[in-house]
N, C-alpha and C positions, 0 to 999 in steps of 0.2 A: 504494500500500500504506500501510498507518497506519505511523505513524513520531511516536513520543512519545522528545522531548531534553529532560533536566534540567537545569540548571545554575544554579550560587550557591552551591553546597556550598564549606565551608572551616574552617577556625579559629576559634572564639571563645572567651572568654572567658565563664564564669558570669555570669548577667546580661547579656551581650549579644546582641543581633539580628542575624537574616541574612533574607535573601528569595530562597525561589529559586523559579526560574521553572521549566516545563515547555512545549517549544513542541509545537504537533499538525501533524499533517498525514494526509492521506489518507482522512477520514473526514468527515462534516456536524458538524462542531466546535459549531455554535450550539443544536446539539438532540442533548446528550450529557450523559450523567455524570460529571463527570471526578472522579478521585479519589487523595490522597495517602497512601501506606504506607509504615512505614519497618520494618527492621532492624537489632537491635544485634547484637553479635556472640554468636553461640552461640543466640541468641531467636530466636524465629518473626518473621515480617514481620506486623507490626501496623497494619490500617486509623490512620490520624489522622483526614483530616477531609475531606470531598465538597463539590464542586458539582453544579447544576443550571444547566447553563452555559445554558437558554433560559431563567430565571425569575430565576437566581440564589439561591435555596437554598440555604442548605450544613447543614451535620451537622460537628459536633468530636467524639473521644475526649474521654472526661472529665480524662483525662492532659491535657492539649495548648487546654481550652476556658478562655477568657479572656486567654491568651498567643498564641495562633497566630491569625490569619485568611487565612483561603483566599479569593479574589478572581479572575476572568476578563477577558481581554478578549477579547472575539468577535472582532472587526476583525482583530489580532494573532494568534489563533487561538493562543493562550498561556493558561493558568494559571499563580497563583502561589499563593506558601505566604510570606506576612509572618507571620517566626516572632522572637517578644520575649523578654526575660526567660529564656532559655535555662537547664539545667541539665545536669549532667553526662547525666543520664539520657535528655538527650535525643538522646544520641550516638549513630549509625547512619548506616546506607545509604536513603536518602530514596527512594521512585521514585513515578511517576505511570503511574496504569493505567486505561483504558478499556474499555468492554467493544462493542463493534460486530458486530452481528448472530451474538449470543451468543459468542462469542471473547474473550478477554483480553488486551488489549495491554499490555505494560509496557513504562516506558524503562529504559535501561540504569543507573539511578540516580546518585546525589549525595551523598558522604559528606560528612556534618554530625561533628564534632566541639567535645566543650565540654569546656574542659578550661584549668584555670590552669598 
């Protein structure tokens, strides 16, 4: 069965970096879209930013492009999300969601907080 784990969520400070991972399973990892959304609280859950985990492709939120890079390793059958420069705003529940023969998979997410 697909089965997408988050983890790297934590604490930071404005201005600081986190990276967190999403590991896959269950599905053909190397010919997929993998994709990062977050929710703050009380907000809808907002696309960030895609791969194209057979070409490497990706796509940003105009929020999130120039600070964030989404990156894969096939091998690992892991994405990640190298996220910079933080701001309050970018505070939520992270998750990684696939879509495999039309279904939506999510993981159970990764709360990010930015906050002094």
């Amino acid at each position: 069965q697909v089965q997408l784990v988050e983890s790297g969520g934590g604490l930071v400070q404005p201005g600081g970096s986190l990276r967190l991972s999403c590991a896959a399973s269950g599905f053909s990892f190397s010919n997929a879209v993998m994709r990062w959304f977050r929710q703050a609280p009380g907000k809808e859950r907002e696309f960030v930013a895609l791969i194209v985990t057979f070409s490497g492709f990706t796509n940003y939120a105009d929020s999130v492009k120039g600070r964030f890079t989404i990156s894969r390793d096939n091998a690992k059958q892991t994405v990640y999300l190298q996220m910079n420069s933080l701001k309050p705003e970018d505070t939520g529940v992270y998750y990684c969601k696939v879509t495999v023969q039309l279904r939506d998979y999510w993981g159970q997410g990764t709360q990010v907080t930015v906050s002094s």
